[in-house]
Chimera marker file (.cmm) of the C-alpha trace (Angstrom):
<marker_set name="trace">
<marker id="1" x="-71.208" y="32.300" z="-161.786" r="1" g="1" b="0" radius="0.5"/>
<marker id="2" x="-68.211" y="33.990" z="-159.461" r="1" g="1" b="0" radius="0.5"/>
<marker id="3" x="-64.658" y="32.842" z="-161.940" r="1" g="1" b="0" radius="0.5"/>
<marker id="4" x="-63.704" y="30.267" z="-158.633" r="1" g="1" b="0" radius="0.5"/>
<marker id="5" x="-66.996" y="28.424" z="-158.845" r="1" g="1" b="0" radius="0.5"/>
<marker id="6" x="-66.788" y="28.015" z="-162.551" r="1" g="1" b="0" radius="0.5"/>
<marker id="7" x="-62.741" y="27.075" z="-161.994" r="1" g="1" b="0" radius="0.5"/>
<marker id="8" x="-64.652" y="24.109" z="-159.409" r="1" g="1" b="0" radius="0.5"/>
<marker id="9" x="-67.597" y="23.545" z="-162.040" r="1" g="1" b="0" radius="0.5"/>
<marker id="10" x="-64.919" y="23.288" z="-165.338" r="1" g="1" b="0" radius="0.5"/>
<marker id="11" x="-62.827" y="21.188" z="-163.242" r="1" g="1" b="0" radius="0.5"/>
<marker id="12" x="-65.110" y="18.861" z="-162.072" r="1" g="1" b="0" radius="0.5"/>
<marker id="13" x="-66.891" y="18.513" z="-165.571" r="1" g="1" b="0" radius="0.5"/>
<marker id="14" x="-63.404" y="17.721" z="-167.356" r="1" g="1" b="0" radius="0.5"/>
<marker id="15" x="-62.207" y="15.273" z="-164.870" r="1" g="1" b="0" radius="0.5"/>
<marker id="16" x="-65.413" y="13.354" z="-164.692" r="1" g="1" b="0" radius="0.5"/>
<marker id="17" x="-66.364" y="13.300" z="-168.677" r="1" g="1" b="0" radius="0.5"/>
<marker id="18" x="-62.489" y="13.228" z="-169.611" r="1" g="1" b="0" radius="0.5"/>
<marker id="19" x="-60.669" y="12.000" z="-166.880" r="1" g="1" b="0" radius="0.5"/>
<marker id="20" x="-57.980" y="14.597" z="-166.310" r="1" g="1" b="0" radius="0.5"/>
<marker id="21" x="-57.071" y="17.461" z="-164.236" r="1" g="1" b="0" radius="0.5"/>
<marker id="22" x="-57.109" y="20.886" z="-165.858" r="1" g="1" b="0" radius="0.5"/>
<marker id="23" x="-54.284" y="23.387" z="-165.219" r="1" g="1" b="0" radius="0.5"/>
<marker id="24" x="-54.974" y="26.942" z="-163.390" r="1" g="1" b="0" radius="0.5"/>
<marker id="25" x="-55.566" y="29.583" z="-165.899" r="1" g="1" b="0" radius="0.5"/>
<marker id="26" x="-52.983" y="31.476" z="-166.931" r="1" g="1" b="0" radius="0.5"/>
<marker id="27" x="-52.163" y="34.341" z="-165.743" r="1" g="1" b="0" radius="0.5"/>
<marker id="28" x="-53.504" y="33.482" z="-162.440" r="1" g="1" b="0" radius="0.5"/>
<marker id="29" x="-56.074" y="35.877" z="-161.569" r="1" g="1" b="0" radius="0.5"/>
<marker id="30" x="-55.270" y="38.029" z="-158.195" r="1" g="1" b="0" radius="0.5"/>
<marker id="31" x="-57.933" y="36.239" z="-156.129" r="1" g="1" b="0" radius="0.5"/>
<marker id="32" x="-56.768" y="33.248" z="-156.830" r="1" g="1" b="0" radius="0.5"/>
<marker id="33" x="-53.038" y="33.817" z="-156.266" r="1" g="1" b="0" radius="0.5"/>
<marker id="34" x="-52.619" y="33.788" z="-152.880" r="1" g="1" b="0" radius="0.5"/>
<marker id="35" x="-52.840" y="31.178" z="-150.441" r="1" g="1" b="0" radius="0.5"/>
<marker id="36" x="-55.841" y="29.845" z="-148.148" r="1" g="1" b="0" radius="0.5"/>
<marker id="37" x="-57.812" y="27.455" z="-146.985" r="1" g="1" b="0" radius="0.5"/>
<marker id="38" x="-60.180" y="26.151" z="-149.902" r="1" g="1" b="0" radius="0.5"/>
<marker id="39" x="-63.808" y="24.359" z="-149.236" r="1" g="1" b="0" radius="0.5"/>
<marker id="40" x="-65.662" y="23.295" z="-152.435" r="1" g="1" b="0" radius="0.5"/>
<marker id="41" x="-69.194" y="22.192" z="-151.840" r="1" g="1" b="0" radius="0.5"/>
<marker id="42" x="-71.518" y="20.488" z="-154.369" r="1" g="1" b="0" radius="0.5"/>
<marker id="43" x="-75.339" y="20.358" z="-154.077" r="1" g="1" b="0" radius="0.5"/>
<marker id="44" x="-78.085" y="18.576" z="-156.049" r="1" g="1" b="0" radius="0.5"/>
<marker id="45" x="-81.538" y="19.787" z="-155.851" r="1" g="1" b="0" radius="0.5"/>
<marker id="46" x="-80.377" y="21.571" z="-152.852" r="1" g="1" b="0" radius="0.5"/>
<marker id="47" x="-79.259" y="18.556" z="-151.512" r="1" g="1" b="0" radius="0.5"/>
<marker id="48" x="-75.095" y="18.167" z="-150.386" r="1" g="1" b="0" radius="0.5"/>
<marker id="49" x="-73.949" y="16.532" z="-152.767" r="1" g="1" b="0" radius="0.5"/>
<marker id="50" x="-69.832" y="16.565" z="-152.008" r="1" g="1" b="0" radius="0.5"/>
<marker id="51" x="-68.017" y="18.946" z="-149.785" r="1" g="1" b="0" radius="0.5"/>
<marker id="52" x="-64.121" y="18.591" z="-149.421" r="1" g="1" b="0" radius="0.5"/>
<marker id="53" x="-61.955" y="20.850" z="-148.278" r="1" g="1" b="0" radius="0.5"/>
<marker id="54" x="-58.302" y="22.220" z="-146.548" r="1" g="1" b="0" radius="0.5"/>
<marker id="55" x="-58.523" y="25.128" z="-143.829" r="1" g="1" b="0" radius="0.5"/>
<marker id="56" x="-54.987" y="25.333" z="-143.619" r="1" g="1" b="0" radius="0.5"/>
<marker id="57" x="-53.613" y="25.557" z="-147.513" r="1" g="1" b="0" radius="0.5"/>
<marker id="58" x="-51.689" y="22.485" z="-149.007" r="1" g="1" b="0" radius="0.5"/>
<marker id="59" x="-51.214" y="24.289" z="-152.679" r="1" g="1" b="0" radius="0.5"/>
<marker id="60" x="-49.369" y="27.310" z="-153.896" r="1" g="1" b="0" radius="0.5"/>
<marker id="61" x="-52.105" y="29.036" z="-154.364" r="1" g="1" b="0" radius="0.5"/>
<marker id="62" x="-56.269" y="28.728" z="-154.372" r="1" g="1" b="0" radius="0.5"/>
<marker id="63" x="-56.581" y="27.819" z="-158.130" r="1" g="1" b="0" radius="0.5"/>
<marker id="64" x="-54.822" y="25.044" z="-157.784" r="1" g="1" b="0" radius="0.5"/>
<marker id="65" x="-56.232" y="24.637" z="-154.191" r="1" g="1" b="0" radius="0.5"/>
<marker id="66" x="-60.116" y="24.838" z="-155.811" r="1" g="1" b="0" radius="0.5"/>
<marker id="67" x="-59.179" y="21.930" z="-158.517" r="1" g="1" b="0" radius="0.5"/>
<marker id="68" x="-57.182" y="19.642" z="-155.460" r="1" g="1" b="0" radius="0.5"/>
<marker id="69" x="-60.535" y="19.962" z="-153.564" r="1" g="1" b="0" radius="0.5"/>
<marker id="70" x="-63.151" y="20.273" z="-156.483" r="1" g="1" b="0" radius="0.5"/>
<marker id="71" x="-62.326" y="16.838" z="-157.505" r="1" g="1" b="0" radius="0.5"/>
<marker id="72" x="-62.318" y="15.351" z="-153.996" r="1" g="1" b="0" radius="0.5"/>
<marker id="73" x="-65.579" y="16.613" z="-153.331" r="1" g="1" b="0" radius="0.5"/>
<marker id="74" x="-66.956" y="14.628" z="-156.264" r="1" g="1" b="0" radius="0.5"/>
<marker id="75" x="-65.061" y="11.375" z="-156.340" r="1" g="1" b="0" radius="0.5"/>
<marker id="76" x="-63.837" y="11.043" z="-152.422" r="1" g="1" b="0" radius="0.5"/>
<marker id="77" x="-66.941" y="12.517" z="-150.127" r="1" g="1" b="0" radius="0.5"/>
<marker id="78" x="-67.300" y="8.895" z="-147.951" r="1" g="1" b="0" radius="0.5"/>
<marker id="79" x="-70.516" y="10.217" z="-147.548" r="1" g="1" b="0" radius="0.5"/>
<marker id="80" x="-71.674" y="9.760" z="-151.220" r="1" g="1" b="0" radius="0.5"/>
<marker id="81" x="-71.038" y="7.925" z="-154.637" r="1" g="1" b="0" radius="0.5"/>
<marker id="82" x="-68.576" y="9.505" z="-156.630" r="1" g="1" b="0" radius="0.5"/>
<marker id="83" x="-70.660" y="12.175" z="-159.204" r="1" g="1" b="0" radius="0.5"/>
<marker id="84" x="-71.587" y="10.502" z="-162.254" r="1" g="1" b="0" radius="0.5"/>
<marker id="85" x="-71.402" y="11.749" z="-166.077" r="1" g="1" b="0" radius="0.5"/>
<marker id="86" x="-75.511" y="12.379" z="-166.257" r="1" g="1" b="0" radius="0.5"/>
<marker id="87" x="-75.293" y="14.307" z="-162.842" r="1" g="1" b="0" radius="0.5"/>
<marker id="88" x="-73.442" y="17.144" z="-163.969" r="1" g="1" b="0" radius="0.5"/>
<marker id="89" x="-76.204" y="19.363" z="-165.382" r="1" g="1" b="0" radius="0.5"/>
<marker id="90" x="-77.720" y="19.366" z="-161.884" r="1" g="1" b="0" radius="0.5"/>
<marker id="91" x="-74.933" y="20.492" z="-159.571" r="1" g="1" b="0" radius="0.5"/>
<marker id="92" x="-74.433" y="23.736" z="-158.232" r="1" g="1" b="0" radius="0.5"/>
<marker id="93" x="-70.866" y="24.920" z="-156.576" r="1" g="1" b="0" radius="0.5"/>
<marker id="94" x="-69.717" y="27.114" z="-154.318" r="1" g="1" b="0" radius="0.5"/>
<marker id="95" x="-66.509" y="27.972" z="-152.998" r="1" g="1" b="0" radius="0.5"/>
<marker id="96" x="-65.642" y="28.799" z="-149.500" r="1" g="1" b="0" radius="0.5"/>
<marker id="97" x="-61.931" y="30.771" z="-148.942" r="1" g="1" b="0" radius="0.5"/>
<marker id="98" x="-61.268" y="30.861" z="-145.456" r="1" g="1" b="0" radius="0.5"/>
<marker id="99" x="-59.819" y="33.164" z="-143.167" r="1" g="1" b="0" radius="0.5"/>
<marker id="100" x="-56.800" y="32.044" z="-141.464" r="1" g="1" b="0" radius="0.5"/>
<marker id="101" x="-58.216" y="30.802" z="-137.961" r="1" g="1" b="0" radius="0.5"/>
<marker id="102" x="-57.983" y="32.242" z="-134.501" r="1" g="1" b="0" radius="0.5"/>
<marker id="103" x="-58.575" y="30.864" z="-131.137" r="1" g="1" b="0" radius="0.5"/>
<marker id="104" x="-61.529" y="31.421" z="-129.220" r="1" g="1" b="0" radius="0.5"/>
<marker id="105" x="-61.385" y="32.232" z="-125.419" r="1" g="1" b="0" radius="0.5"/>
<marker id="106" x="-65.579" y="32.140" z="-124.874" r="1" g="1" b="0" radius="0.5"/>
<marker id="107" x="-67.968" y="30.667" z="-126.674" r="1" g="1" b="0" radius="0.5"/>
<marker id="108" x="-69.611" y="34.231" z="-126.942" r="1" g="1" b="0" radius="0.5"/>
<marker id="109" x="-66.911" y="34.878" z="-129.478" r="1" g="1" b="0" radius="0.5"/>
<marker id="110" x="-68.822" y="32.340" z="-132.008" r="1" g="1" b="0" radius="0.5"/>
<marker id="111" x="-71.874" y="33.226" z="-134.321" r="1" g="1" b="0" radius="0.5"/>
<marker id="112" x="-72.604" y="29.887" z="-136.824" r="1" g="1" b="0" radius="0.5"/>
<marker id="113" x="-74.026" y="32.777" z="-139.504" r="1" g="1" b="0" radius="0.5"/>
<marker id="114" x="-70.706" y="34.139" z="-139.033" r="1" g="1" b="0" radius="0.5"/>
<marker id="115" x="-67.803" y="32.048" z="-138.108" r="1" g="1" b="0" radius="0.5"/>
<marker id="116" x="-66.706" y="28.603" z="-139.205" r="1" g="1" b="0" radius="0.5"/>
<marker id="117" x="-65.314" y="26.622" z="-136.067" r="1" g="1" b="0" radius="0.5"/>
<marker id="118" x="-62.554" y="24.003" z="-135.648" r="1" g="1" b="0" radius="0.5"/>
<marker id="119" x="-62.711" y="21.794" z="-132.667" r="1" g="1" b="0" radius="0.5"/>
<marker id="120" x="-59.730" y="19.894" z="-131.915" r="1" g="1" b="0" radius="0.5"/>
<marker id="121" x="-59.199" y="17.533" z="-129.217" r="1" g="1" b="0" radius="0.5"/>
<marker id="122" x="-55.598" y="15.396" z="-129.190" r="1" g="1" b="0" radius="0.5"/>
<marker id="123" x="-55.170" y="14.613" z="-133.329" r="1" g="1" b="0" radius="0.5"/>
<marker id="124" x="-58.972" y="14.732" z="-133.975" r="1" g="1" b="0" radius="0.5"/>
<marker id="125" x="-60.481" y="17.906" z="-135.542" r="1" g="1" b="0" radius="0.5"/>
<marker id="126" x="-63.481" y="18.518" z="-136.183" r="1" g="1" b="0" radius="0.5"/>
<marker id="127" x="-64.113" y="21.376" z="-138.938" r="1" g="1" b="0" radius="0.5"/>
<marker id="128" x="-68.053" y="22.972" z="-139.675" r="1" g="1" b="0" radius="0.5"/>
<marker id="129" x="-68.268" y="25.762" z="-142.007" r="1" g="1" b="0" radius="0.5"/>
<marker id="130" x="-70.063" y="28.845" z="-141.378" r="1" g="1" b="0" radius="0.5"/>
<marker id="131" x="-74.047" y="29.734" z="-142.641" r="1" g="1" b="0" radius="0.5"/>
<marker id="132" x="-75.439" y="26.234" z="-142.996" r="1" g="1" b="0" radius="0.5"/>
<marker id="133" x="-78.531" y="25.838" z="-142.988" r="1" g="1" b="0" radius="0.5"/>
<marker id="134" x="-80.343" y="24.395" z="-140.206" r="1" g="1" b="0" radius="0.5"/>
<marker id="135" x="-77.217" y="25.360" z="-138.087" r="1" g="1" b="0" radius="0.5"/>
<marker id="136" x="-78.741" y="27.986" z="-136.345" r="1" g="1" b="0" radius="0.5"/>
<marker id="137" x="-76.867" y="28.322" z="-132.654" r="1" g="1" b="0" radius="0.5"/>
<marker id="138" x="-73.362" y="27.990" z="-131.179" r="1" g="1" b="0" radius="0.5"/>
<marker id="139" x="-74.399" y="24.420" z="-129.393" r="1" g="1" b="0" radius="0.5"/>
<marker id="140" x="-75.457" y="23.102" z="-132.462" r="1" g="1" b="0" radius="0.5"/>
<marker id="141" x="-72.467" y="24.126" z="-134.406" r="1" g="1" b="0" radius="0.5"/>
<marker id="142" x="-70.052" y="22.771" z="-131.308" r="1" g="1" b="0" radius="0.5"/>
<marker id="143" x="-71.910" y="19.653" z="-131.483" r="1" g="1" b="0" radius="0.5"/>
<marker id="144" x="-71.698" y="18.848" z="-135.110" r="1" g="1" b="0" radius="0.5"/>
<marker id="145" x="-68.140" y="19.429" z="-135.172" r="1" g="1" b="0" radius="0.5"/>
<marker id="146" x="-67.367" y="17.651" z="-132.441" r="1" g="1" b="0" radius="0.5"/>
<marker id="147" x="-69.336" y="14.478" z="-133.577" r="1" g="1" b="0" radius="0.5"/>
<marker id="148" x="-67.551" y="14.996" z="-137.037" r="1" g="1" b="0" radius="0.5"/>
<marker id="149" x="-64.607" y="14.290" z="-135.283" r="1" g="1" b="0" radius="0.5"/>
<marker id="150" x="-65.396" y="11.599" z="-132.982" r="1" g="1" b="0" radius="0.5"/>
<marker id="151" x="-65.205" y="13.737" z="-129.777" r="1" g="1" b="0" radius="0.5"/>
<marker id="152" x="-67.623" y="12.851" z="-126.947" r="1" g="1" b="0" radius="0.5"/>
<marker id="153" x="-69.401" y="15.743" z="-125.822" r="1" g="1" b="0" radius="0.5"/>
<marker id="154" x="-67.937" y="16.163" z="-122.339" r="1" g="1" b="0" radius="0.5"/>
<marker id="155" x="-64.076" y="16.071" z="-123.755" r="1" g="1" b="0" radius="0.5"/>
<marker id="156" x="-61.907" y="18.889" z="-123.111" r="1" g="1" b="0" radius="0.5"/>
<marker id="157" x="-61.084" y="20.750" z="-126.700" r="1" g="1" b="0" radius="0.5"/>
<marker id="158" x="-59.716" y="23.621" z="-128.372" r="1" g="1" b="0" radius="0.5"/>
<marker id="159" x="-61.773" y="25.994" z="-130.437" r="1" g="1" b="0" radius="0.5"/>
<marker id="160" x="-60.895" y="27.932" z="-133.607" r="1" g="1" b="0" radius="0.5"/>
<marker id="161" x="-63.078" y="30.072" z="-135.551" r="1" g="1" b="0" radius="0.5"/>
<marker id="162" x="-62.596" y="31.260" z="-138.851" r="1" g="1" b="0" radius="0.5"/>
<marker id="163" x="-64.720" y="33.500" z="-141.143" r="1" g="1" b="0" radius="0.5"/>
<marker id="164" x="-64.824" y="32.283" z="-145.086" r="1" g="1" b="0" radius="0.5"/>
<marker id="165" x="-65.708" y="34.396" z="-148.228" r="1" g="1" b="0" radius="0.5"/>
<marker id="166" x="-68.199" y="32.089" z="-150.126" r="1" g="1" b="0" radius="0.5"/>
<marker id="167" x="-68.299" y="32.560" z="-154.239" r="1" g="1" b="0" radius="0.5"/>
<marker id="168" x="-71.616" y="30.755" z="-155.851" r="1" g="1" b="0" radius="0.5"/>
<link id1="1" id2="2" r="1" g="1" b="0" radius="0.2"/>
<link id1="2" id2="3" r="1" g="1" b="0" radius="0.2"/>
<link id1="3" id2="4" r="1" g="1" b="0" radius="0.2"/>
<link id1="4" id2="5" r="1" g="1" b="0" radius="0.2"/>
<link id1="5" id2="6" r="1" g="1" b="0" radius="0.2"/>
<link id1="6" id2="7" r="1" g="1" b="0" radius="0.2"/>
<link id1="7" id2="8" r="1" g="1" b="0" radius="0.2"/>
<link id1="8" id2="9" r="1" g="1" b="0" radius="0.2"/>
<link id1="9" id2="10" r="1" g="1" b="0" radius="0.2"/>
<link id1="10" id2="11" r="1" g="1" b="0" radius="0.2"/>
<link id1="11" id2="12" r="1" g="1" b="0" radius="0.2"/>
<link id1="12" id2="13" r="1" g="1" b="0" radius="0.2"/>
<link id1="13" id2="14" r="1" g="1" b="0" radius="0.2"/>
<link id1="14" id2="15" r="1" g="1" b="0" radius="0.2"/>
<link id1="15" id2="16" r="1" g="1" b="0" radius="0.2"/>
<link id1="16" id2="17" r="1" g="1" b="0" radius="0.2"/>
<link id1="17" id2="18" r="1" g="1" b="0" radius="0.2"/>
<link id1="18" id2="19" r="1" g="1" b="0" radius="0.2"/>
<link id1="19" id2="20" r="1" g="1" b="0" radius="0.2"/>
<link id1="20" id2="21" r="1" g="1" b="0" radius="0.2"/>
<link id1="21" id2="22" r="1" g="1" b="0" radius="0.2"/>
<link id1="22" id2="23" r="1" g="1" b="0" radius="0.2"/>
<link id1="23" id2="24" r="1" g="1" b="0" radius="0.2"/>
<link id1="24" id2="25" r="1" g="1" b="0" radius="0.2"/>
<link id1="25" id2="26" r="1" g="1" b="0" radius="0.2"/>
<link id1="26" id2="27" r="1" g="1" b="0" radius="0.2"/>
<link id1="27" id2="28" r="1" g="1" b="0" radius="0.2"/>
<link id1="28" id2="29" r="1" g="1" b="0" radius="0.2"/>
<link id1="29" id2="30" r="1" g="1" b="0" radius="0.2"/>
<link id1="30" id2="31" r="1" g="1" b="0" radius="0.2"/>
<link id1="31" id2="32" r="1" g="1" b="0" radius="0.2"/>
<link id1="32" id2="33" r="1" g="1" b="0" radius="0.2"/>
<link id1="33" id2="34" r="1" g="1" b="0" radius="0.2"/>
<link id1="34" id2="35" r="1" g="1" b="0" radius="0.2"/>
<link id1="35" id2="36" r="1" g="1" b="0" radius="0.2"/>
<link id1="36" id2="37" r="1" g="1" b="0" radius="0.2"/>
<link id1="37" id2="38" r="1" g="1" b="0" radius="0.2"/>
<link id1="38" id2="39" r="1" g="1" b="0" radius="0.2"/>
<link id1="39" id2="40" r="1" g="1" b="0" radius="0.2"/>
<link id1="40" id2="41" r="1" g="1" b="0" radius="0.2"/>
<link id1="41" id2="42" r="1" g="1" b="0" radius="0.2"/>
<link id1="42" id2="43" r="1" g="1" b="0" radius="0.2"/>
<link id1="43" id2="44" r="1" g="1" b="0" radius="0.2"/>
<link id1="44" id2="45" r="1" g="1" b="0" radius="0.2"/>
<link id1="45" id2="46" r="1" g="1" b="0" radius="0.2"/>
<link id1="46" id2="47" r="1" g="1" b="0" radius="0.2"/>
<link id1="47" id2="48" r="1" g="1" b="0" radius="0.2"/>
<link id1="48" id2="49" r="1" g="1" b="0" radius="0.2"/>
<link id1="49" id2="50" r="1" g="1" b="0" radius="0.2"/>
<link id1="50" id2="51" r="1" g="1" b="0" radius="0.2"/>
<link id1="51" id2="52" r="1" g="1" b="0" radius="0.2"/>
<link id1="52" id2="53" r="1" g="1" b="0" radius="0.2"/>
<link id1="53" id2="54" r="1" g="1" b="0" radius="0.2"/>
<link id1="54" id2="55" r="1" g="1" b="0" radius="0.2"/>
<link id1="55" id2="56" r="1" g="1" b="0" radius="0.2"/>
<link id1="56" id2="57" r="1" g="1" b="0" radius="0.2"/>
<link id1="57" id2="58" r="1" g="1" b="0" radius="0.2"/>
<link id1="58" id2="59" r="1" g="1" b="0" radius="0.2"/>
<link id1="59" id2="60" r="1" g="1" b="0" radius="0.2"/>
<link id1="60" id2="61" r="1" g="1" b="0" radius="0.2"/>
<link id1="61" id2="62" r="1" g="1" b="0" radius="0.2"/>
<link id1="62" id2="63" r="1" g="1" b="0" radius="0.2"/>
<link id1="63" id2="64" r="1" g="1" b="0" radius="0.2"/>
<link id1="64" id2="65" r="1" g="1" b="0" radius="0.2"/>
<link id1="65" id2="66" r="1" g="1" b="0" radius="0.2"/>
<link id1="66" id2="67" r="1" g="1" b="0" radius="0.2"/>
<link id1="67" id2="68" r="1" g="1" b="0" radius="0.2"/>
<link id1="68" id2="69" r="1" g="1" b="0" radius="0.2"/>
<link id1="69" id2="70" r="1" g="1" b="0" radius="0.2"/>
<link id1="70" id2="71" r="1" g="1" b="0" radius="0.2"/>
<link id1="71" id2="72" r="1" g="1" b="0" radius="0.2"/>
<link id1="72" id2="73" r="1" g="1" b="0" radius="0.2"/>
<link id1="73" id2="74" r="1" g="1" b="0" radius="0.2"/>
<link id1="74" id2="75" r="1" g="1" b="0" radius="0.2"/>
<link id1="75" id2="76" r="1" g="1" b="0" radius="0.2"/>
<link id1="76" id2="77" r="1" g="1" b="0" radius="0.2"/>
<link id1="77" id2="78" r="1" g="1" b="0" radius="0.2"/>
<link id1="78" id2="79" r="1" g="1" b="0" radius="0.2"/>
<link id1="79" id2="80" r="1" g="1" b="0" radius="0.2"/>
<link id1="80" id2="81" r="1" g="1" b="0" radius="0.2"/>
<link id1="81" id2="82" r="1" g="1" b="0" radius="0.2"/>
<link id1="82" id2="83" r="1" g="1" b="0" radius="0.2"/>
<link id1="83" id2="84" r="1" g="1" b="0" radius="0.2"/>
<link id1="84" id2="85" r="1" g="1" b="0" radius="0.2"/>
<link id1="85" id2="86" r="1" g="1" b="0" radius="0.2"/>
<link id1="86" id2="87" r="1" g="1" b="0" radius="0.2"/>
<link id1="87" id2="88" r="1" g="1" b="0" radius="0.2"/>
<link id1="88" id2="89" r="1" g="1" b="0" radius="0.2"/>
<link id1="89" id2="90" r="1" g="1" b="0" radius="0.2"/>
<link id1="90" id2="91" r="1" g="1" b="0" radius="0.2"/>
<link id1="91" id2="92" r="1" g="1" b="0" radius="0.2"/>
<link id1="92" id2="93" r="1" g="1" b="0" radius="0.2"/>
<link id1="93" id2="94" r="1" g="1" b="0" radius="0.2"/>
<link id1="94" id2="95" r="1" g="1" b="0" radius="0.2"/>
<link id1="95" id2="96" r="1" g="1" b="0" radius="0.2"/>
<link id1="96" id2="97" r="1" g="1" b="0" radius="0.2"/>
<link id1="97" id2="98" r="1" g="1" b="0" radius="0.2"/>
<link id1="98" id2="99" r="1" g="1" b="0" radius="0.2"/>
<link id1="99" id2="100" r="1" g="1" b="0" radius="0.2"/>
<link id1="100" id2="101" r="1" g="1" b="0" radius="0.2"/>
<link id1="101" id2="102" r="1" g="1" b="0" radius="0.2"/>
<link id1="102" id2="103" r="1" g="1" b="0" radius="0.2"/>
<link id1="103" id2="104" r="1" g="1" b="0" radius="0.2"/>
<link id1="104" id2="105" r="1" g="1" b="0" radius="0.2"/>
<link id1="105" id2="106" r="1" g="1" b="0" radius="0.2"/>
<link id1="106" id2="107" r="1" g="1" b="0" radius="0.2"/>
<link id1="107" id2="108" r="1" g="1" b="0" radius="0.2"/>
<link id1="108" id2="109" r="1" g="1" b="0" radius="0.2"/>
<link id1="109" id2="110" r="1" g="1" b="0" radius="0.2"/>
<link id1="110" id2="111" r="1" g="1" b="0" radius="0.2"/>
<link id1="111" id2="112" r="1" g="1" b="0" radius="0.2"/>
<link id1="112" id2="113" r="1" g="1" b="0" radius="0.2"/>
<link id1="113" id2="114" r="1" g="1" b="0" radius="0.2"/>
<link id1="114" id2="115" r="1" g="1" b="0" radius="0.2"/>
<link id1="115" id2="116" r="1" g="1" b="0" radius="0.2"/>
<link id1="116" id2="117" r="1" g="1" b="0" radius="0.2"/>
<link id1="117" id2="118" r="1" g="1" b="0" radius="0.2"/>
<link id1="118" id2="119" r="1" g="1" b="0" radius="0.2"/>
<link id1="119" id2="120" r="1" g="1" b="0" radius="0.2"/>
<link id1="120" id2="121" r="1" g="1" b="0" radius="0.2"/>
<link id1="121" id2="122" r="1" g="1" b="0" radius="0.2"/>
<link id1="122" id2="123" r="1" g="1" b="0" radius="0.2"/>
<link id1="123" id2="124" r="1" g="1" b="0" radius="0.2"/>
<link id1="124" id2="125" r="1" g="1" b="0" radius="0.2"/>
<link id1="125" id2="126" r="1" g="1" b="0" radius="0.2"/>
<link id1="126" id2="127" r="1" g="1" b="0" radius="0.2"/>
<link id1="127" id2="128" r="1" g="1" b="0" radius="0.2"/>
<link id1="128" id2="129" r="1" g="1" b="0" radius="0.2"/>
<link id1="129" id2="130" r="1" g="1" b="0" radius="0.2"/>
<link id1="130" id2="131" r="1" g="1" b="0" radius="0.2"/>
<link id1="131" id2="132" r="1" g="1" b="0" radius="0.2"/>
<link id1="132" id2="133" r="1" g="1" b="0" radius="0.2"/>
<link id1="133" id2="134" r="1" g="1" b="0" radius="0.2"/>
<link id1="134" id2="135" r="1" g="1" b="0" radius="0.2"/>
<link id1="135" id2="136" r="1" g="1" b="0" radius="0.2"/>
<link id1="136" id2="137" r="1" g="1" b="0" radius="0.2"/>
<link id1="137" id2="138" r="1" g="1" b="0" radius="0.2"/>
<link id1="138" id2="139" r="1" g="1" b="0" radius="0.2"/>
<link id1="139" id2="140" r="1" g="1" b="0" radius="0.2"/>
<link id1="140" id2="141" r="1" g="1" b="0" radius="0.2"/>
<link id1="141" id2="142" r="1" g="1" b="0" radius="0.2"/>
<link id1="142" id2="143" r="1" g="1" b="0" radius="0.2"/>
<link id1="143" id2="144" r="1" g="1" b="0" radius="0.2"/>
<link id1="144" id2="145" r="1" g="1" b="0" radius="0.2"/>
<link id1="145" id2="146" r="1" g="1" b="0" radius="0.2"/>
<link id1="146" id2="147" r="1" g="1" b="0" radius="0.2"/>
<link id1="147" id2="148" r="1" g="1" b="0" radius="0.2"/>
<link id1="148" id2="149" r="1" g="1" b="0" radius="0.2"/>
<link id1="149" id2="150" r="1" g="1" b="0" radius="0.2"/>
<link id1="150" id2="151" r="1" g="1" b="0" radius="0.2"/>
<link id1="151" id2="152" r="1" g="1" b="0" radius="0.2"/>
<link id1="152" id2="153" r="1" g="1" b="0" radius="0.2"/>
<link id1="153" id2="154" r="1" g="1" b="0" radius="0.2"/>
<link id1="154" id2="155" r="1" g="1" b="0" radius="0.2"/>
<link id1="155" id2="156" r="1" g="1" b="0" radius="0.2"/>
<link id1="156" id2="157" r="1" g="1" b="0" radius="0.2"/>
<link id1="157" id2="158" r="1" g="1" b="0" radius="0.2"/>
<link id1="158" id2="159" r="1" g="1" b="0" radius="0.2"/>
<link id1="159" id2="160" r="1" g="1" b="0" radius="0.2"/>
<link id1="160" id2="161" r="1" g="1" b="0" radius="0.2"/>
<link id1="161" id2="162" r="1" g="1" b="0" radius="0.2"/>
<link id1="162" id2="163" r="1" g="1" b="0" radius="0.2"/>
<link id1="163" id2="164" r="1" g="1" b="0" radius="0.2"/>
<link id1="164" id2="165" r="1" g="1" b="0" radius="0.2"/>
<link id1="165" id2="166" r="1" g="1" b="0" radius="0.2"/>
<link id1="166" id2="167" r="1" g="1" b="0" radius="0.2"/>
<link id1="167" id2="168" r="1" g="1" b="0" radius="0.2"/>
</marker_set>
């Protein structure tokens, strides 16, 4: 396991069995001293599980950006339970660090495989990382983040893209 997905893994494991927040390691290791956007995405039997994350970075750095999100993603996902003690064994992490994001001028600038996009429309943003599976075109990726953010399909938006490095 890649040293940020065991950093998400350890962090997650202490909180929920002891019920505190580790510290970065010390020394920071180079990839994890700079700063970026940090996705941390849990999955069960293949199944998402939690995924909580910042595109633009609210730490000083991604360590402590991983353990912000890590424990998000397992205790405040609205779309699931918080992670219980017995489901630990079973969960496998990844970590996404993102590219800073860029606006797109044509939607022929976008591959889902590829790029993450960020739809934003007013306040609302919609965010849709990059490679998931059963995401297969553009539309489909548009759509998704659009309904993640509550935008109606015919709105006017804005479109980022953004490309992540992904560490399993």
């Amino acid at each position: 396991m890649h040293p940020l997905a065991e950093l998400a893994k350890n962090t997650i494991e202490t909180y929920i069995v002891e019920g505190r927040t580790i510290d970065p390691p010390k020394p920071i290791p180079p990839e994890m001293a700079q700063k970026a956007g940090v996705f941390v995405s849990l999955k069960k039997q293949g199944q998402l599980r939690g995924c909580i994350g910042t595109y633009m970075p609210q730490c000083e750095n991604i360590a402590l950006e991983i353990i912000r999100n890590a424990i998000a993603a397992a205790t405040q996902d609205y779309r699931f339970s918080p992670v219980q003690k017995d489901e630990l064994e079973d969960i496998v992490y990844s970590v996404d660090v993102l590219s800073p994001a860029e606006k797109v001028n044509k939607i022929d600038e976008l591959n889902p495989k590829k790029y993450g996009v960020i739809i934003v429309s007013g306040y609302r943003k919609g965010l849709l990382l990059p490679d998931i599976e059963g995401v297969d075109t553009i539309e489909e990726q548009l759509r998704i983040a659009k309904l993640k953010a509550g935008i109606l399909p015919q709105e006017e938006v804005e479109i980022f893209r953004f490309e992540v490095t992904r560490y399993k």
